[in-house]
VEXDREN-2710 file (C-alpha; in Angstrom, 1 decimal):
% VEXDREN-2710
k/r/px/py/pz
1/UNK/-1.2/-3.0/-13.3
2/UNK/-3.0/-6.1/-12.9
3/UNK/-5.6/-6.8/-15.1
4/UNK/-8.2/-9.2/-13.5
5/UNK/-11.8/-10.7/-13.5
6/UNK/-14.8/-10.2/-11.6
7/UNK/-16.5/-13.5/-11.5
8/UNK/-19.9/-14.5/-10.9
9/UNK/-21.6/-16.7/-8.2
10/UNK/-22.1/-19.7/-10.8
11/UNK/-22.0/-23.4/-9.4
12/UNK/-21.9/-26.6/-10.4
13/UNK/-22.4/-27.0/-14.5
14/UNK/-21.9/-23.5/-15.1
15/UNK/-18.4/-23.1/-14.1
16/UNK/-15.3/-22.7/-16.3
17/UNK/-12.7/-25.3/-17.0
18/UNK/-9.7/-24.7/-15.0
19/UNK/-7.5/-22.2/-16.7
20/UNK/-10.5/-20.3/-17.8
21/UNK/-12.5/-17.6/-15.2
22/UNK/-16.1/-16.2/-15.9
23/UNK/-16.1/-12.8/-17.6
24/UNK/-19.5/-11.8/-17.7
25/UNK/-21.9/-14.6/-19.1
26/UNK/-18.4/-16.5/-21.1
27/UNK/-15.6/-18.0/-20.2
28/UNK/-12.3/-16.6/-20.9
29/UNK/-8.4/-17.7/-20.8
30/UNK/-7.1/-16.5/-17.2
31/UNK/-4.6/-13.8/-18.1
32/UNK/-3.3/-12.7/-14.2
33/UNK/-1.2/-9.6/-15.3
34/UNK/1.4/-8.5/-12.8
35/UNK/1.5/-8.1/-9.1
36/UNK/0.5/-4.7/-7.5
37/UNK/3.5/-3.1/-5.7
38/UNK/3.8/-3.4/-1.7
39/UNK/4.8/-0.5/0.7
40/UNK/4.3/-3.2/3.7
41/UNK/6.9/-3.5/6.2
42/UNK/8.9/-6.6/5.3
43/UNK/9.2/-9.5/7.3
44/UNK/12.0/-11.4/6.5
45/UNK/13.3/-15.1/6.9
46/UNK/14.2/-15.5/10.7
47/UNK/11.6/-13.8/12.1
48/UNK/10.4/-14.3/15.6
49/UNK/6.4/-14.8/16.3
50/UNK/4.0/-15.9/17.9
51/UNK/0.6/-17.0/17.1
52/UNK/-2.4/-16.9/19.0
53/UNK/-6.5/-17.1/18.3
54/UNK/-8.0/-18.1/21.1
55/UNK/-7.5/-17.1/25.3
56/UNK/-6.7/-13.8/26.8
57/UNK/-3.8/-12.3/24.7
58/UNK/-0.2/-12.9/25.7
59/UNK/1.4/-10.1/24.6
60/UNK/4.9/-10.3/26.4
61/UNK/6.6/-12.7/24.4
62/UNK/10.1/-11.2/22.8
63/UNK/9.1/-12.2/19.1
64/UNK/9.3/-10.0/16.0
65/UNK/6.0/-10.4/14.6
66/UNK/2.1/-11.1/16.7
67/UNK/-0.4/-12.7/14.6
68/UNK/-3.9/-12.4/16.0
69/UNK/-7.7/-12.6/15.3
70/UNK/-8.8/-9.4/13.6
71/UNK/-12.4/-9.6/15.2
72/UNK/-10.6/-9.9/18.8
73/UNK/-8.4/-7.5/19.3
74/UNK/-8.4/-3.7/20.6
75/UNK/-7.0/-0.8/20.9
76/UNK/-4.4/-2.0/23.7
77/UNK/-3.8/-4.9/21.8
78/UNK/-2.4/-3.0/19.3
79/UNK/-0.7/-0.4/21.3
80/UNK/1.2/-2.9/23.0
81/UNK/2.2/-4.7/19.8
82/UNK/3.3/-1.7/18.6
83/UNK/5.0/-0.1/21.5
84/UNK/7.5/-2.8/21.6
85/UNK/8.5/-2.1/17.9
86/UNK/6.6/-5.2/17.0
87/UNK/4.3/-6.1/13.6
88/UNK/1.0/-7.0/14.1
89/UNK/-0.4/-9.5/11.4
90/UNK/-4.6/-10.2/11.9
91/UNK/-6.4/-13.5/11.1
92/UNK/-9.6/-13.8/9.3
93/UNK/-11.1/-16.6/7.1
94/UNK/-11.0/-15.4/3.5
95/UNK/-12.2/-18.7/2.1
96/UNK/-15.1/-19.7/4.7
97/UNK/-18.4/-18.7/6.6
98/UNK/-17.9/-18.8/10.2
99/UNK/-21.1/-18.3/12.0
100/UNK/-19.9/-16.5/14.8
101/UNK/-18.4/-13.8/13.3
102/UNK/-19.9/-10.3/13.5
103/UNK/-20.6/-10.1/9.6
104/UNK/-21.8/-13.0/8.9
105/UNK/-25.1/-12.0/8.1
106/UNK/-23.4/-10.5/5.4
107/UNK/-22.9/-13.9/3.5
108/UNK/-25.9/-14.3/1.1
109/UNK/-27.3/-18.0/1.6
110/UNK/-26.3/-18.9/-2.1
111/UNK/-22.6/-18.3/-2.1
112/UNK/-22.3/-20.9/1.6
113/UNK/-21.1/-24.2/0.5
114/UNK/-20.1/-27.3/2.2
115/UNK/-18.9/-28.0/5.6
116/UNK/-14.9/-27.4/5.9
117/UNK/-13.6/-31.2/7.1
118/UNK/-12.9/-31.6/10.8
119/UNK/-14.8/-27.9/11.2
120/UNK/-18.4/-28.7/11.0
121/UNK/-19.7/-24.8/11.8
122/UNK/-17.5/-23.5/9.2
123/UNK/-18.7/-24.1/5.4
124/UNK/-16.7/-22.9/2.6
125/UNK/-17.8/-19.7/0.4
126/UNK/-18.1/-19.4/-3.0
127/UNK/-15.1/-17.0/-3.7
128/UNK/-15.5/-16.1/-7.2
129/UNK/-18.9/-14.2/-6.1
130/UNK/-18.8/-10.7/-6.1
131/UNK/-20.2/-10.2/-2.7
132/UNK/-18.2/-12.4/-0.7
133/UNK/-15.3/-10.4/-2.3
134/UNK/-16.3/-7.4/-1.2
135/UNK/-17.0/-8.8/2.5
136/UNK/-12.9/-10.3/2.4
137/UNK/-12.7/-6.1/1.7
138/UNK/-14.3/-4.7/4.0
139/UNK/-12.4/-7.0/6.8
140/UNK/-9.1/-5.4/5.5
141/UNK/-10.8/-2.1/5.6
142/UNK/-11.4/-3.0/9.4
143/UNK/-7.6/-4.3/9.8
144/UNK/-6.7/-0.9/8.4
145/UNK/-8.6/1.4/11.3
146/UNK/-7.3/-1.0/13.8
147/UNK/-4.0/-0.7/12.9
148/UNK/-3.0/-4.0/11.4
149/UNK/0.6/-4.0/9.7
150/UNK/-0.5/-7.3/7.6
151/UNK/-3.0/-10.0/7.2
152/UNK/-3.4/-13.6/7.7
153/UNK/-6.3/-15.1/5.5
154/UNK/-6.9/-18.6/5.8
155/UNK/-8.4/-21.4/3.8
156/UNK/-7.4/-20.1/0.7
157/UNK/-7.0/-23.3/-0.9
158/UNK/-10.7/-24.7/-1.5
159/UNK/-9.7/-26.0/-4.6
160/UNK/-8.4/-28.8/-3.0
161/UNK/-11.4/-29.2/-0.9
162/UNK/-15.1/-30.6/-1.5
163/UNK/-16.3/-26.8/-1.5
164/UNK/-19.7/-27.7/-3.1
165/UNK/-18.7/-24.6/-5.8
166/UNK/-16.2/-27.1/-8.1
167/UNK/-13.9/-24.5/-7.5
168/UNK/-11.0/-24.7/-9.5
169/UNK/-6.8/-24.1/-9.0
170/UNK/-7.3/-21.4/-11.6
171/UNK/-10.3/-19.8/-9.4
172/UNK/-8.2/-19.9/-6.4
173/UNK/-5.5/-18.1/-8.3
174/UNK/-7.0/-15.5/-9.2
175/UNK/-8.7/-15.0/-5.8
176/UNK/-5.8/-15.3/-4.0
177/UNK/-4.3/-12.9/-5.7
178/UNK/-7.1/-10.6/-5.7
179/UNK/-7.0/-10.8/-1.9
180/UNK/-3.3/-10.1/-2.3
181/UNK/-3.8/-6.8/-4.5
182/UNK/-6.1/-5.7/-2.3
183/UNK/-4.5/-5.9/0.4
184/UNK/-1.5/-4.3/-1.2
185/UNK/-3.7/-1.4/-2.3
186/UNK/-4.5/-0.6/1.3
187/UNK/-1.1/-0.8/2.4
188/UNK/-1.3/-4.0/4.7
189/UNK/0.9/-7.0/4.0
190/UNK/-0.4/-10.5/3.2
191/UNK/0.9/-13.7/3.9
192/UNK/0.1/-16.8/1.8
193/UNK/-1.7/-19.5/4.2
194/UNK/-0.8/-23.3/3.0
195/UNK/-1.3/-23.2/-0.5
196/UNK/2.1/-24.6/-0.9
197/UNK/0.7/-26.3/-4.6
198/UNK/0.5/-22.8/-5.9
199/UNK/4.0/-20.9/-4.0
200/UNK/6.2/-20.6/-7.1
201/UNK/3.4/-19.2/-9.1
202/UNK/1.9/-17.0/-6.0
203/UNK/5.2/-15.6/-4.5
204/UNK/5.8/-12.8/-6.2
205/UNK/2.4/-11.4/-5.0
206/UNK/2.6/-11.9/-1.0
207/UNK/4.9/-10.7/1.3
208/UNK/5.5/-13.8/3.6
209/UNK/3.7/-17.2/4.0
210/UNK/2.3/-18.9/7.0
211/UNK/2.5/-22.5/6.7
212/UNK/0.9/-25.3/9.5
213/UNK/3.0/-28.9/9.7
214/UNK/5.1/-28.6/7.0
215/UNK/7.1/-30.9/8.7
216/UNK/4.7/-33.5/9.7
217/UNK/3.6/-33.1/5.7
218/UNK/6.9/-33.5/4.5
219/UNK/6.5/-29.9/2.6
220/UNK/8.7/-27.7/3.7
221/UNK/10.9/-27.4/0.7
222/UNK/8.1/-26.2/-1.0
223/UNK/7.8/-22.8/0.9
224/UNK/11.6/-22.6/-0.5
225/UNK/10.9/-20.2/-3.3
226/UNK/9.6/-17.5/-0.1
227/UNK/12.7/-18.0/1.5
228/UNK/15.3/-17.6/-1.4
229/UNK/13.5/-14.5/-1.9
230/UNK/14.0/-13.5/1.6
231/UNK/10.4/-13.6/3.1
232/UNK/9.7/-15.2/6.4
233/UNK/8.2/-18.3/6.2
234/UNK/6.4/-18.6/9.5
235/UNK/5.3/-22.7/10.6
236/UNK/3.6/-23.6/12.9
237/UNK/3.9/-27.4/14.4
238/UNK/1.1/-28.8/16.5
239/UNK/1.3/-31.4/19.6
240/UNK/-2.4/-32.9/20.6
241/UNK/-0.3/-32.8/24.7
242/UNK/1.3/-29.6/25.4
243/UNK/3.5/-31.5/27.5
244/UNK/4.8/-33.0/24.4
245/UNK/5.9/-29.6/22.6
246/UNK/9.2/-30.0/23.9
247/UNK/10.5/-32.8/22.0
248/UNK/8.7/-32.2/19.2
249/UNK/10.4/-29.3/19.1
250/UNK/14.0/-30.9/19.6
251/UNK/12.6/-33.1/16.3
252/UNK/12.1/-30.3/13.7
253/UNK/14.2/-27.0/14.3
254/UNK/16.6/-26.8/12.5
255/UNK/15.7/-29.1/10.2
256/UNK/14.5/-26.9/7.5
257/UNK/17.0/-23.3/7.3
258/UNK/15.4/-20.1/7.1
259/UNK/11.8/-21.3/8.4
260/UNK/10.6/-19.9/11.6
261/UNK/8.8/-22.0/12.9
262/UNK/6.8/-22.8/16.2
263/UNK/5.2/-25.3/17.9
264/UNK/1.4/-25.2/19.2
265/UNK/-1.7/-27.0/20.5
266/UNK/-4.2/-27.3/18.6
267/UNK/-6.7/-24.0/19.7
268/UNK/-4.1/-21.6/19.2
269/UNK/-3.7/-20.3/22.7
270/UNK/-1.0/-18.0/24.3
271/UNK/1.6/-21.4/24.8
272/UNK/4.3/-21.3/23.1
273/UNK/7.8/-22.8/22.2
274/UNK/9.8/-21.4/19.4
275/UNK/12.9/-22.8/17.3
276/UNK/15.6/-20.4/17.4
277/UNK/16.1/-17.7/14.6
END
């Protein structure tokens, strides 16, 4: 069982060194335990999917796996996912307050940090707080009635990020795999977003990863530990000209074996052109 700790809403001086969480009013050494076991349905390296947030939903695509907003889909969304034998993952932000969203009244003003770069109505959240922990909850409690096989939560890597917390890679360890033994103790798969710093140490608790531009990053050998153990890494690559997504395509599949990766604009809409299993 995985022993872990609750930590408090603390910024700026008050927070631990890296390698240390808050237990209480001290800091102590981060001791992460082991992994809760998963019952998810696997997905496994060569997957098919598709990937879309934004637009009416495209659901006819011959792919293995949908990923999808979990505060946008319904009840046909998911019957038609699941009526073709497909997995549905759902999207939510697990690392950031997005003002739109139906719980964000939720978010107490104290744990809402700085702006996320490029994204100027989202603001990072202080994820060692209790309550914002028990909001990423609640949304997999929600992905659980709809009928959600897995999850997708993003911006898990705030560590790396002026957050306005100093949250540190220890923090975002054990948050990320808090999110992951939650998600675990529902039932739901999880898939690692990005945090391709932390992989070899974070694998063995998700399922799958989802990775943007590892190729225009030059990282995809870094989501290599996920593939030697058989779980899909799903990339997505992104053109600014849809009419471009072609050639870009021609550029990196098959570059990289056992990725299945995509390519996409830049809203996440119903386009799509895929590299072949």
């Amino acid at each position: 069982m995985l022993w872990w700790v609750v930590l408090t809403g603390c910024g700026g001086s008050d927070r631990c060194d890296d390698g240390e969480v808050r237990d209480g009013e001290r800091c102590v050494p981060y001791r992460p335990g082991d992994p809760e076991p998963s019952e998810a349905i696997p997905i496994t390296t060569g997957a098919t999917w598709q990937w879309q947030l934004t637009g009416q939903h495209d659901l006819t695509w011959d792919v293995d796996v949908y990923d999808l907003d979990l505060f946008r889909i319904d009840e046909q969304d998911v019957a038609t996912v699941h009526g073709d034998g497909r997995l549905l993952l759902c999207y939510f932000s697990a690392g950031s307050y997005e003002p739109w969203r139906p719980d964000a009244d939720a978010f107490p003003e104290e744990v809402v940090g700085k702006g996320l770069d490029g994204w100027p109505d989202e603001r990072w959240v202080d994820h060692t707080d209790p309550r914002v922990r028990a909001i990423m909850t609640d949304r997999m409690d929600l992905a659980v009635q709809l009928g959600c096989d897995g999850i997708e939560p993003d911006n898990v890597t705030a560590y790396q990020e002026n957050n306005g917390f100093g949250l540190s890679a220890t923090e975002q360890l054990d948050y990320n795999r808090f999110l992951a033994d939650e998600a675990h103790a529902r039932g739901l798969g999880i898939a690692l977003k990005n945090d391709v710093e932390q992989v070899k140490t974070l694998v063995d608790w998700f399922d799958y990863a989802v990775n943007e531009e590892c190729y225009a990053y030059d990282e995809c050998q870094r989501n290599r530990p996920f593939v030697d153990a058989d779980k899909a890494v799903l990339n997505a690559e992104y053109v600014d000209r849809w009419k471009d997504a072609e050639d870009l395509a021609a550029e990196v599949c098959g570059g990289q074996p056992g990725l299945s990766t995509i390519v996409k604009t830049w809203d996440l809409g119903p386009e799509l052109v895929a590299c072949a299993p």
